[in-house]
C-alpha positions as CSV (number, residue, x, y, z in Angstrom):
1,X,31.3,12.6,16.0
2,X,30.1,13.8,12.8
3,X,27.1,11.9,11.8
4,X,27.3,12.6,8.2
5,X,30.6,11.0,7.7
6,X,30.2,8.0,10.6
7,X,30.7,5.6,7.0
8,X,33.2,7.0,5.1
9,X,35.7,4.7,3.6
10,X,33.6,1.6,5.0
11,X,32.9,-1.2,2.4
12,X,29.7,-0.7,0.4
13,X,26.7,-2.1,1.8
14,X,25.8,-4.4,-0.8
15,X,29.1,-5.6,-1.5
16,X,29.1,-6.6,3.1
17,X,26.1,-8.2,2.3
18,X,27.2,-9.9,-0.7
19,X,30.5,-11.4,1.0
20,X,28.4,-12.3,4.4
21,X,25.5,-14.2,2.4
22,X,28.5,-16.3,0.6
23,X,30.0,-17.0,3.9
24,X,26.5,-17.9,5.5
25,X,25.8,-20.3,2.8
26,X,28.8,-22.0,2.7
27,X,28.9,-22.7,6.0
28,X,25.2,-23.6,5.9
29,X,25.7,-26.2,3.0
30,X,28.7,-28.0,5.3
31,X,26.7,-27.8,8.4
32,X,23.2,-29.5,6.7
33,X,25.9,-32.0,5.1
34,X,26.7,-33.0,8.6
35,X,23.7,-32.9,10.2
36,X,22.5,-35.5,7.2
37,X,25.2,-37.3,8.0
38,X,24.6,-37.5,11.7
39,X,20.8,-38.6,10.3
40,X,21.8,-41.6,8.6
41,X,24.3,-42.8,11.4
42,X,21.8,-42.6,13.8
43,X,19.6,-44.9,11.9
44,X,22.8,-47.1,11.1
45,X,23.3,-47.3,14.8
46,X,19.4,-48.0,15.5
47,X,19.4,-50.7,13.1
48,X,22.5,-52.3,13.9
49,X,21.6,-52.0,17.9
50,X,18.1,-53.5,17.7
51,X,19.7,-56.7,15.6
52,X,21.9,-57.3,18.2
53,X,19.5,-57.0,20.9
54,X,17.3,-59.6,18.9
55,X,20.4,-61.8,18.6
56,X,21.3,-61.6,22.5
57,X,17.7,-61.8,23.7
58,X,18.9,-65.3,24.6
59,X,21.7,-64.1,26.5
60,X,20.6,-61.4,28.9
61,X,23.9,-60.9,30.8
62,X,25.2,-60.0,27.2
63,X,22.5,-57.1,26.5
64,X,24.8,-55.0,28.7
65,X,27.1,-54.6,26.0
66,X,24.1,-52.9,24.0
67,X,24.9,-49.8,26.3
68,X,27.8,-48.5,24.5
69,X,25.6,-48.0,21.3
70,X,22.8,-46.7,23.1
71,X,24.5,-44.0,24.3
72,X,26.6,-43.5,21.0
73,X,23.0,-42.8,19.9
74,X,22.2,-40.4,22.5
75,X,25.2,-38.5,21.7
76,X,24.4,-38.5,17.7
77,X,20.7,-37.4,18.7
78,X,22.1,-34.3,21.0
79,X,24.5,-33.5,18.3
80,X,22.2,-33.8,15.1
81,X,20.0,-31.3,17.6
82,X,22.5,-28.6,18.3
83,X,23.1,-28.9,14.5
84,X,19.7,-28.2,13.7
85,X,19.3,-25.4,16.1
86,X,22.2,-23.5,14.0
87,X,21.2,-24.1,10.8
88,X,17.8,-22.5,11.9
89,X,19.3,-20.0,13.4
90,X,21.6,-19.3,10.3
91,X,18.4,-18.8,8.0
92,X,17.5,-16.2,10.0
93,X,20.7,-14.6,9.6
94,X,20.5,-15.4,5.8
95,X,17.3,-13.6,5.4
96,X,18.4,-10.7,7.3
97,X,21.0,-10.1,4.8
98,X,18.7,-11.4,1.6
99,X,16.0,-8.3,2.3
100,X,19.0,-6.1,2.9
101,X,20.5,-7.1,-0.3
102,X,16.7,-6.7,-1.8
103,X,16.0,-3.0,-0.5
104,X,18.9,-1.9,-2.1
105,X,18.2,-3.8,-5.8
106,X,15.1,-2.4,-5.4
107,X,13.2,-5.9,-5.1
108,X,11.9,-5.6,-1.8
109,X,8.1,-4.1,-1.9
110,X,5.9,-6.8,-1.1
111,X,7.6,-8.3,1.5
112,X,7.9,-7.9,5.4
113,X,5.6,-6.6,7.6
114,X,3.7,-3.9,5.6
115,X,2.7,-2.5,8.9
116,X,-1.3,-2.0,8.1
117,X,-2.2,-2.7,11.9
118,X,-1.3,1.1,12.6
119,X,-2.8,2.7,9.7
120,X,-5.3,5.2,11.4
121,X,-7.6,6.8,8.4
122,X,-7.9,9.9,10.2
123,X,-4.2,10.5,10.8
124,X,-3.0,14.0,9.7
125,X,-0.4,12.4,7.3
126,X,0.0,8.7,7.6
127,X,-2.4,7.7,4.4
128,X,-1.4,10.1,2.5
129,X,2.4,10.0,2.6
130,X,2.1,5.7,2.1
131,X,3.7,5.0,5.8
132,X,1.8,1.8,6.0
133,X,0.8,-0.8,3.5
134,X,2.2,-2.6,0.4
135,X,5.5,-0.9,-0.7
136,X,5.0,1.6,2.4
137,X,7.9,3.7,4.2
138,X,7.3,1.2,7.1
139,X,7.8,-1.8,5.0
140,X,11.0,-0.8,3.7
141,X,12.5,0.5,7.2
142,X,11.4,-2.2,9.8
143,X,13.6,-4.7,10.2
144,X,12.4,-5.7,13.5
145,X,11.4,-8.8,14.5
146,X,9.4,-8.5,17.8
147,X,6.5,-6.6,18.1
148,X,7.7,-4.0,20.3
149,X,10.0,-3.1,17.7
150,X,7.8,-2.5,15.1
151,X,5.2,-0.7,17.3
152,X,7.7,1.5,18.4
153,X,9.0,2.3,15.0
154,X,5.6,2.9,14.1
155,X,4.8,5.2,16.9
156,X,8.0,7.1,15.6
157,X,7.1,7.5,12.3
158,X,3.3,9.0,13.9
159,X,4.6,11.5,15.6
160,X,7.8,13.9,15.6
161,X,9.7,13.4,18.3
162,X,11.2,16.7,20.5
163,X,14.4,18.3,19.4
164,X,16.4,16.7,22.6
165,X,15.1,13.2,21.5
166,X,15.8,13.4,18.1
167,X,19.4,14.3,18.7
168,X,20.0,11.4,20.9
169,X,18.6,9.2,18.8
170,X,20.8,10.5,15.5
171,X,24.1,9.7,18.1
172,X,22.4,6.6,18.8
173,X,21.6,5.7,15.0
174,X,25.5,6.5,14.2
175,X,26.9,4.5,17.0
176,X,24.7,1.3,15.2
177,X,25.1,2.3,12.1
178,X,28.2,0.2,11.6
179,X,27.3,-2.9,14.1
180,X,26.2,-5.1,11.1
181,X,26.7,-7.9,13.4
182,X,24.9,-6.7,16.4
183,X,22.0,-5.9,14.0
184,X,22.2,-9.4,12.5
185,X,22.4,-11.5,15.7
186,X,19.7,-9.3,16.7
187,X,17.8,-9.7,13.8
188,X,18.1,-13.8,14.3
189,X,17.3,-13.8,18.0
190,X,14.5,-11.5,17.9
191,X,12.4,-14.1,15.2
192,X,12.0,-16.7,17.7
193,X,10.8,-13.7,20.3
194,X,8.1,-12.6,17.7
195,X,6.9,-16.1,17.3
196,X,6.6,-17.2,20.6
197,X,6.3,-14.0,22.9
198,X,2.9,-12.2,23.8
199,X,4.1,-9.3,24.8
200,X,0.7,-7.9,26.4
201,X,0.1,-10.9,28.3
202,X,3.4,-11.2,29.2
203,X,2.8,-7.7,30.7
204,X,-0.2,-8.2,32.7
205,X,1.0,-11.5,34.5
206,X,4.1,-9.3,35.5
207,X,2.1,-6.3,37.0
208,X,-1.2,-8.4,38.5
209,X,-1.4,-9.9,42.1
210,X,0.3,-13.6,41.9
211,X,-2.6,-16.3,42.7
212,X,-1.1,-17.8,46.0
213,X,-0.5,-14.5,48.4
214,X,-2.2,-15.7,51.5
215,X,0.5,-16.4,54.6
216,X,-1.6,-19.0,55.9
217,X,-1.7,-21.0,52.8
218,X,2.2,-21.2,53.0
219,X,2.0,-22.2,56.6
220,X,-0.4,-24.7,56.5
221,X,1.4,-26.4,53.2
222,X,4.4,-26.4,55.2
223,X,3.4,-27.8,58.5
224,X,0.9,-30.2,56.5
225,X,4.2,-31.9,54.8
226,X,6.7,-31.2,57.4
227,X,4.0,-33.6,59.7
228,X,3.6,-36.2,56.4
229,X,7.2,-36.8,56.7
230,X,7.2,-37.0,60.2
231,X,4.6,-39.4,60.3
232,X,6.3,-41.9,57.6
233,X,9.2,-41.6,60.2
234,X,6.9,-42.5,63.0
235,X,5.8,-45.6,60.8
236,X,9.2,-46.6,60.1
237,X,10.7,-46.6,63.8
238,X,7.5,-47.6,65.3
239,X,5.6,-49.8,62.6
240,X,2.5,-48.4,63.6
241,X,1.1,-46.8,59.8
242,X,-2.2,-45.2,61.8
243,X,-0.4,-41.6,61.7
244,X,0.6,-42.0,58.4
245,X,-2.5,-42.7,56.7
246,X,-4.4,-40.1,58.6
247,X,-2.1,-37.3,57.2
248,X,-2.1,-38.5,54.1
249,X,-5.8,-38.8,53.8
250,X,-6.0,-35.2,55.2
251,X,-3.2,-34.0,53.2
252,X,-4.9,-35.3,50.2
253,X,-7.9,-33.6,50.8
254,X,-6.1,-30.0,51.4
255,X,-4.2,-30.9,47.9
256,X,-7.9,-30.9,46.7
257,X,-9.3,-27.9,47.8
258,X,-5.7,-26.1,46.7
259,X,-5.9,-27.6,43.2
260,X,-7.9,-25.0,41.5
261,X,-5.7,-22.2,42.7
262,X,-2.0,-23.9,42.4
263,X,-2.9,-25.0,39.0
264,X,-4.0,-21.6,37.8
265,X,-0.8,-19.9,39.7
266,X,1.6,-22.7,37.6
267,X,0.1,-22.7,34.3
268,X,0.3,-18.8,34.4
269,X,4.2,-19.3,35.5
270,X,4.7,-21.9,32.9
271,X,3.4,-19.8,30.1
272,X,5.2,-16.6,31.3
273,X,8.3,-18.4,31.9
274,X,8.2,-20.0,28.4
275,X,7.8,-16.5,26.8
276,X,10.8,-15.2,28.9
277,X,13.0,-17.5,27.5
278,X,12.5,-16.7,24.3
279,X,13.1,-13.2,24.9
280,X,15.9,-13.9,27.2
281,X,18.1,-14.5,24.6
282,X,17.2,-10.9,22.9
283,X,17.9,-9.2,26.4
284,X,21.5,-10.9,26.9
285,X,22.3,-10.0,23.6
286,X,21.3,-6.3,24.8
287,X,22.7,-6.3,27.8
288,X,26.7,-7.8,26.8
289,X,27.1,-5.0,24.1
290,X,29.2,-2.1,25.0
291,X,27.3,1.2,24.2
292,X,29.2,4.6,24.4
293,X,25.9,7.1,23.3
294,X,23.7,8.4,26.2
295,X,20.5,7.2,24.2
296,X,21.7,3.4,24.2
297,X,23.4,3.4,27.4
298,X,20.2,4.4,28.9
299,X,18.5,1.8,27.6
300,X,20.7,-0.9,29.0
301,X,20.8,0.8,31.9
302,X,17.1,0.4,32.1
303,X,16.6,-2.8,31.8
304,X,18.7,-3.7,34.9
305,X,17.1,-4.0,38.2
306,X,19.0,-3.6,41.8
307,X,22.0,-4.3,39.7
308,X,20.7,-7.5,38.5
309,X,20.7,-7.9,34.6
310,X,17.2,-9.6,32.9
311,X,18.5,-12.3,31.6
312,X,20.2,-13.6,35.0
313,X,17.0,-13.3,36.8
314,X,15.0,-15.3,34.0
315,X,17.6,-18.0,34.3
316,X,16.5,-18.1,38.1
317,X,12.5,-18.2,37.2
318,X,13.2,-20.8,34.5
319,X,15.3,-23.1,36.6
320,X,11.9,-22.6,39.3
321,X,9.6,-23.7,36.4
322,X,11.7,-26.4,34.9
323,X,11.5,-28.3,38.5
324,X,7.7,-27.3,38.6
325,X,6.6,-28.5,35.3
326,X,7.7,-32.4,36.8
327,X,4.5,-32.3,38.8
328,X,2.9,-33.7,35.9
329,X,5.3,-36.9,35.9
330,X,3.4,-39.9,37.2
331,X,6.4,-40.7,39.9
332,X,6.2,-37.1,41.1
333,X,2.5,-36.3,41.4
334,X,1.5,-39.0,43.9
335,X,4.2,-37.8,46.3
336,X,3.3,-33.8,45.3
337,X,-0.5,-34.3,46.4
338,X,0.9,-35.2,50.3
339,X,4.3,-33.0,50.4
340,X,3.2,-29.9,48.3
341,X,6.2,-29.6,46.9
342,X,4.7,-28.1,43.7
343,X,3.0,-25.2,46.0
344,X,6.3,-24.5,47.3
345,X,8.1,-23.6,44.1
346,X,5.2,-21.5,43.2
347,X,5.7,-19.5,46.3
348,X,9.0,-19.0,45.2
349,X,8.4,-18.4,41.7
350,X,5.7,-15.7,42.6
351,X,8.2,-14.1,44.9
352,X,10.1,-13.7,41.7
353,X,7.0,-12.7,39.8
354,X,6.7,-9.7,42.9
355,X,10.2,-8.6,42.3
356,X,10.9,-8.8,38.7
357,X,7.6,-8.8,37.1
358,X,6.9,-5.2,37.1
359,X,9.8,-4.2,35.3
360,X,8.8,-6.6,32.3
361,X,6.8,-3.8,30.2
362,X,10.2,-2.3,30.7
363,X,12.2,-4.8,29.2
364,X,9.9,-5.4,26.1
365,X,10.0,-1.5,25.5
366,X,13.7,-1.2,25.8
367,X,13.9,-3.9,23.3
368,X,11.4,-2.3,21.1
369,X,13.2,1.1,21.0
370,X,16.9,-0.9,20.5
371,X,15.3,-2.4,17.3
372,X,13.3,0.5,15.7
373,X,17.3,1.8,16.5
374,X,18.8,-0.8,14.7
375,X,16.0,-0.4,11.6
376,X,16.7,3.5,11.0
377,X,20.4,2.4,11.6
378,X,20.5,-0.4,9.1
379,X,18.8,2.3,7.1
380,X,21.8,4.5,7.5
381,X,23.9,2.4,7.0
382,X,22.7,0.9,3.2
383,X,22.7,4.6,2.1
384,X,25.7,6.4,3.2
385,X,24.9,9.7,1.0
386,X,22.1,9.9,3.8
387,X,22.3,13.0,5.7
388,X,21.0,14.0,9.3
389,X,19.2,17.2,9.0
390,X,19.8,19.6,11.4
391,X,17.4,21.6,13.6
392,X,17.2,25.3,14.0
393,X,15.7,27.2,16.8
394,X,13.4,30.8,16.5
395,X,12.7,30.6,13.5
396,X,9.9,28.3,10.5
397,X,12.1,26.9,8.3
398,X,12.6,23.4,5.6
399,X,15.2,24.0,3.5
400,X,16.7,21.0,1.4
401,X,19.2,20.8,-1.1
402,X,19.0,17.5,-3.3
403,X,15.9,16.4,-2.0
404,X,14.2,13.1,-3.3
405,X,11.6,10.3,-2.0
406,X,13.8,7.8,-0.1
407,X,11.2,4.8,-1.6
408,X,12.3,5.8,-5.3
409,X,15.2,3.8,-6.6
410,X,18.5,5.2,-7.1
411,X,18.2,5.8,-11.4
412,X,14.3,7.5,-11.3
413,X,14.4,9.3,-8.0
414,X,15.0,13.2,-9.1
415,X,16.7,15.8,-6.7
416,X,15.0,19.2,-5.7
417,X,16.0,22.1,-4.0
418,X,13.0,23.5,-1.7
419,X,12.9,26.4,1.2
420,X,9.6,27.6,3.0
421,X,9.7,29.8,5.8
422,X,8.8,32.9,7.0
423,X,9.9,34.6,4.5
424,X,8.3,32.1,2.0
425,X,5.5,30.8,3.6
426,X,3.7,29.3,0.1
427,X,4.2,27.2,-2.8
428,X,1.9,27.0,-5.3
429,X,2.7,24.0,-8.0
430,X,1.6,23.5,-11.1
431,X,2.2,21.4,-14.1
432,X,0.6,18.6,-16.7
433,X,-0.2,15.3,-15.6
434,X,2.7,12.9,-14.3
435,X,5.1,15.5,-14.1
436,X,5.9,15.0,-10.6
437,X,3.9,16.7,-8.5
438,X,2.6,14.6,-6.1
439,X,6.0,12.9,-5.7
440,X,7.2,15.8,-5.2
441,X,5.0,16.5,-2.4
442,X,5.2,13.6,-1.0
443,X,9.4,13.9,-0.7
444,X,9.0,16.8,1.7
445,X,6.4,15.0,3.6
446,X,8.2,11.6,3.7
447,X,11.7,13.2,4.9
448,X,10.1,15.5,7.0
449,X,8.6,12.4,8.8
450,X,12.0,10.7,8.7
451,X,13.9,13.9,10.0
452,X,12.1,13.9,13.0
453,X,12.0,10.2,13.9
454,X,15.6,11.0,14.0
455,X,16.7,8.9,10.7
456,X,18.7,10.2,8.1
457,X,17.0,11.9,5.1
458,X,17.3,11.5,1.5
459,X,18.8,14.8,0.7
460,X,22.3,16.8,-0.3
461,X,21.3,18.7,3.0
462,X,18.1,19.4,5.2
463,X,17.8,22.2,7.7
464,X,14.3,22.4,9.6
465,X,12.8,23.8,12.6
466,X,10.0,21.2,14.3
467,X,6.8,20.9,12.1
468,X,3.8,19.4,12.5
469,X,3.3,17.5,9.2
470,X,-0.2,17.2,8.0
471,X,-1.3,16.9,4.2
472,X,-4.3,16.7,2.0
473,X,-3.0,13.9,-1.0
474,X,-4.9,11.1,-0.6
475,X,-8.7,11.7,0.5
476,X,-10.8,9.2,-0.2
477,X,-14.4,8.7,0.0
478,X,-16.4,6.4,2.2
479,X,-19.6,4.6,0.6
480,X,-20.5,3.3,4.3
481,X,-20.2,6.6,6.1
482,X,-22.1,8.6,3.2
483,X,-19.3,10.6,2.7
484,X,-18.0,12.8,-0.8
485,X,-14.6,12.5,-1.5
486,X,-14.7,16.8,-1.6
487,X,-16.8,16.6,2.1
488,X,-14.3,13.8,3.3
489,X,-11.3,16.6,1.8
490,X,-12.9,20.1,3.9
491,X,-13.0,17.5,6.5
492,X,-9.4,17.1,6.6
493,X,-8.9,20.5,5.7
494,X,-10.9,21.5,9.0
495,X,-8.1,18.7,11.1
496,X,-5.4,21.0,9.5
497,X,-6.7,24.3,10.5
498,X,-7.4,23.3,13.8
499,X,-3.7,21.7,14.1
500,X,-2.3,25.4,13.1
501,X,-3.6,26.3,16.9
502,X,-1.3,24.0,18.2
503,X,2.3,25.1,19.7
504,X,4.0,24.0,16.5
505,X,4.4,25.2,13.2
506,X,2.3,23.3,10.7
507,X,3.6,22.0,7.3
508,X,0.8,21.4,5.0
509,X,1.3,19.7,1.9
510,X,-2.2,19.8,-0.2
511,X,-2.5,18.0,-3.7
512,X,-5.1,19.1,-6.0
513,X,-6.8,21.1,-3.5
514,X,-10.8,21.5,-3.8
515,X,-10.6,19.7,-7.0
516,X,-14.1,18.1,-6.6
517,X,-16.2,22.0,-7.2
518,X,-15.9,24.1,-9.5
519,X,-13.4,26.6,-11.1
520,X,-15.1,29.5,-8.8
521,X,-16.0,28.1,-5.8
522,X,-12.2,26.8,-6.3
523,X,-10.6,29.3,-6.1
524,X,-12.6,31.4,-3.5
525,X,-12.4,28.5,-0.9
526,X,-9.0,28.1,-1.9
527,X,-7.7,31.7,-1.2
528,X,-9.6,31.6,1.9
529,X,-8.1,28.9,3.4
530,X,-4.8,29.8,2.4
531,X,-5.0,33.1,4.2
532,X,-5.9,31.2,7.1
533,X,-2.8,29.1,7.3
534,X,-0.8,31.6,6.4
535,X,-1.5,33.8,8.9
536,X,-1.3,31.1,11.7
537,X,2.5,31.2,10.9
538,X,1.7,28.0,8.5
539,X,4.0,26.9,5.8
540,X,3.2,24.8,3.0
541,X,2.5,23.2,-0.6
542,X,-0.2,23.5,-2.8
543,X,-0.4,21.7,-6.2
544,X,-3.1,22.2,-9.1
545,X,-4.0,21.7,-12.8
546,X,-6.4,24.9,-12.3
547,X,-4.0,27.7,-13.4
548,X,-6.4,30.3,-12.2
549,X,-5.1,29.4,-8.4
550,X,-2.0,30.6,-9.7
551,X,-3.1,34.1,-9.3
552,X,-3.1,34.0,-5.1
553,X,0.8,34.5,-4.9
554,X,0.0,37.9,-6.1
555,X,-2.6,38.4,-3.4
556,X,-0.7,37.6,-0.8
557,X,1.9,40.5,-0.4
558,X,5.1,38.1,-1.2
559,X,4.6,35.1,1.1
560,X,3.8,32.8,-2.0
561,X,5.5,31.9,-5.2
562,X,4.5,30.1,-8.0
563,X,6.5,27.2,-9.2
564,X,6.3,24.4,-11.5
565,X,7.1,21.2,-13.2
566,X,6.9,20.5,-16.9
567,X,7.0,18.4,-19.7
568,X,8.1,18.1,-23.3
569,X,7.3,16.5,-26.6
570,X,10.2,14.5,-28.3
571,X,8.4,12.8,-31.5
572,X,5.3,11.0,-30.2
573,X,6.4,10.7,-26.7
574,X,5.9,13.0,-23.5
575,X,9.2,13.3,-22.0
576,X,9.1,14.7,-17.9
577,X,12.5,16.0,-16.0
578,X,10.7,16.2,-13.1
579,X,12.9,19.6,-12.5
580,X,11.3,22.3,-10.6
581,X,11.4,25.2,-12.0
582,X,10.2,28.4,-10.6
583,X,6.9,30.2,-12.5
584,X,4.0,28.8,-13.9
585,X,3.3,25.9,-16.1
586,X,2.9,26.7,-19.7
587,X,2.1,23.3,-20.8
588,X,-0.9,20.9,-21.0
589,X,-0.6,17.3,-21.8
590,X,-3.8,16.1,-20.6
591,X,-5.1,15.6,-24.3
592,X,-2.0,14.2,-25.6
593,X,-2.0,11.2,-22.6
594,X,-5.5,10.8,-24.0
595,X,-4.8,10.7,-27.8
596,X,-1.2,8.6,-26.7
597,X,-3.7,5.8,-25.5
598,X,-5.8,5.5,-28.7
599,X,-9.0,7.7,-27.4
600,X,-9.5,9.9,-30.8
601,X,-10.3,13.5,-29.1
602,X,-9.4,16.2,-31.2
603,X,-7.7,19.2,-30.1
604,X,-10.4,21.6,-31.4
605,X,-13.8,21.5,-29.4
């Protein structure tokens, strides 16, 4: 299958939206017309039942009659309940298509998870190419809804993923690319799982030793209310109640000294079971969909167990718990405390807890890696013009054709044509202020990240060998930890030498490098570390307003050019094409944004 054309000829992804959102909320105006209807019957038929129970309160053999609209009210309540359960369900499916229809007009920074949990400070890239955050890569992607999804996307977007793996998942992203429906359903499911689930405790009660193990505690219930019974026989044959009260005083007794024990064994399989159910409904949803790529196939795959699928065997636990949680009813508990009843569906339920709760990291992972899927699929899928990038072997290579930042809206975002290798190892940019240089840096950075997640890129084409991406754009420094914003910069600086010993090729994108000494000491410590990359087989970027760095591609025997971006002056106004253009910059504009915002410097000292 070619990736690159899985869409063709397929409707327009904001026209799909567009018609679904119509049909949604037509269907979701009837249904909440119906369900206010149900509403006021209900009352109708409360108020007209509890009349005629006042009028017949002198004829009781009459009240029978009052049955019919009892149960015509049980059967509005059950159906004004379904009602509601779909109409909540439908909003979610709304608002999956709303943020869809937002991304793509552009309207959607702000809102969804912004992802700021995984934002590590020391991270070779992460701050400085805006993954996390307000109006962040992540925010725009994720359109997960359980926290395994979105850890797992994030974990992508951390770290490049090996050729093999970012193959399958490219297959995998093309086969979803055009289940709209599977990724809305999923979508809708997955909110009452993010709500309800706890994913880590979940975890934990599936992989530790259940409360009630001992053999002799299974026995001893068992033979204490197999000889209860017996002795309420005994009674009933013989009169004689002697037997009967002894073993109920002792079995009351044992019921105290088990209590601690059984009560911390059921609430644990309560509160698991309740979080299973929830997610239950995410892993059937998995499990009944027919994948064809390796990638998703495994997945499913892994999620079953001795040919036993997830959600079958949480149908079994929650039947267990449903039948444990009526200890608490006032009937029940008296005859629980002599027959152990309660201890005996534990004893099953941990049984299940033995069996099947091991594999539940399992589940929650495979779920997490379907939906960071289905995000870089829906991603896909809204922009068609997309490509996959492809990956080359034995050699250091990114070369793009119509590259552009993937966050930029379809009229601003400017395509560029880069290649670095090892042929052309260097770039150094120049250029006036807001000309696009640190956009520009951040493209290759950004789609770099994205290639090897294994999502599509924003690019004409993309060709790349693996890189390990690591840039210098936004250092900051730290007031607590005494740091300089130039000591916090060699700092990061020193993270990406020591990266270039690694096993993979480093691409090192560096914006305004050194700018906090002076000219000098600039452009020594700049040359220097240049050389040092360079000759580690590093490829990379370097931006500056100091044209005297422009002089190190001549230094370095034709593994550096110079290129640049520029700007023009149309009347009063700066106009930018945010073009690159090869050469150096032979414009300034720094004191014409100065004098455009009313600050009177003159252009002679």
């Amino acid at each position: 299958m070619d990736l690159n054309s899985a869409n063709d000829g397929a409707k327009p992804a904001a026209a799909e939206y567009a018609d679904q959102l119509e049909k949604l909320n037509g269907l979701q105006a009837r249904e909440k017309r119906r369900e206010r209807v149900l509403g006021v019957a209900k009352l109708v038929l409360a108020a007209a039942t509890l009349i005629a129970a006042a009028l017949l309160l002198r004829h009781v053999a009459a009240l029978i009659f009052l049955l019919a609209p009892v149960a015509g009210f049980v059967v509005l309540a059950v159906m004004q309940e379904r009602l509601l359960g779909s109409i909540a369900y439908r909003r979610r499916a709304i608002q999956f298509y709303e943020r869809g229809l937002a991304r793509l007009n552009d309207r959607w920074a702000g809102s969804g998870e912004s992802g700021d949990r995984f934002l590590d400070a020391a991270h070779p890239y992460a701050r400085d190419l805006d993954l996390f955050g307000n109006a962040s890569l992540f925010q725009y992607l994720s359109t997960a809804r359980t926290r395994g999804g979105e850890e797992t996307l994030a974990r992508w977007l951390l770290a490049a993923a090996p050729v093999g793996e970012i193959v399958a998942r490219q297959t995998a992203i093309g086969e979803l690319q055009g289940r709209l429906k599977f990724r809305e359903e999923l979508s809708s499911t997955g909110e009452t799982v993010r709500k309800g689930v706890h994913p880590d405790e979940l975890s934990s009660w599936g992989e530790r030793q259940p409360v009630l193990t001992s053999m002799a505690t299974r026995v001893v219930t068992s033979a204490l209310a197999v000889a209860w019974v017996a002795s309420i026989v005994c009674w009933a044959v013989w009169g004689t109640p002697v037997f009967a009260l002894l073993m109920s005083v002792l079995n009351f007794g044992y019921s105290h000294l088990l209590h601690a024990r059984l009560e911390s064994a059921a609430g644990s399989l309560e509160q698991a079971a309740g979080d299973l159910r929830l997610l239950a409904e995410t892993l059937a949803l998995v499990e009944r969909e027919k994948f064809s790529t390796p990638k998703l196939a495994g997945l499913q795959a892994a999620l079953r167990r001795d040919g036993k699928v997830p959600s079958t065997a949480i149908g079994k636990l929650a039947r267990i718990v449903d039948l444990l949680e009526s200890r608490h009813s006032l009937f029940a508990r008296p005859l629980d405390l002599v027959t152990f009843w309660s201890a005996q569906l534990v004893f099953i339920a941990e049984s299940w807890q033995r069996e099947f709760g091991p594999a539940i990291r399992g589940w929650l992972a495979a779920v997490g890696e379907i939906e960071a899927l289905t995000a870089l699929s829906g991603f896909a899928y809204e922009h068609p013009e997309y490509v996959f990038p492809d990956f080359v072997a034995g050699v250091t290579l990114f070369d793009a054709t119509g590259l552009a930042h993937p966050l930029l809206p379809a009229g601003k975002a400017v395509e560029n044509d880069v290649r670095l290798g090892d042929e052309m190892q260097l770039m150094i940019l120049s250029g006036p202020n807001m000309a696009g240089k640190s956009t520009f840096i951040r493209s290759i950075g950004v789609n770099a990240v994205l290639a090897q997640c294994g999502a599509p890129v924003r690019a004409r084409g993309l060709r790349l060998s693996p890189l390990t991406v690591a840039a210098s754009i936004c250092v900051l420094d730290s007031l607590s930890g005494g740091m300089s914003k130039f000591y916090a910069e060699i700092h990061r600086i020193k993270l990406i030498e020591d990266l270039t010993r690694g096993p993979v090729t480093v691409l090192f994108l560096m914006d305004e490098l050194l700018s906090g000494t002076n000219s000098h000491d600039r452009l020594v410590g700049t040359q220097f570390i240049l050389r040092s990359l360079l000759a580690r087989h590093a490829i990379g970027i370097v931006s500056t307003h100091d044209l005297a760095l422009t002089e190190i591609p001549e230094r370095l025997g034709g593994k550096a050019c110079n290129c640049h971006f520029e700007d023009r002056l149309e009347g009063n106004a700066l106009i930018f094409d945010y073009k690159l253009k090869p050469g150096i910059v032979q414009t300034s504009n720094a004191l014409k944004l100065m004098q455009s915002i009313g600050l009177g410097v003159s252009e002679t000292a």
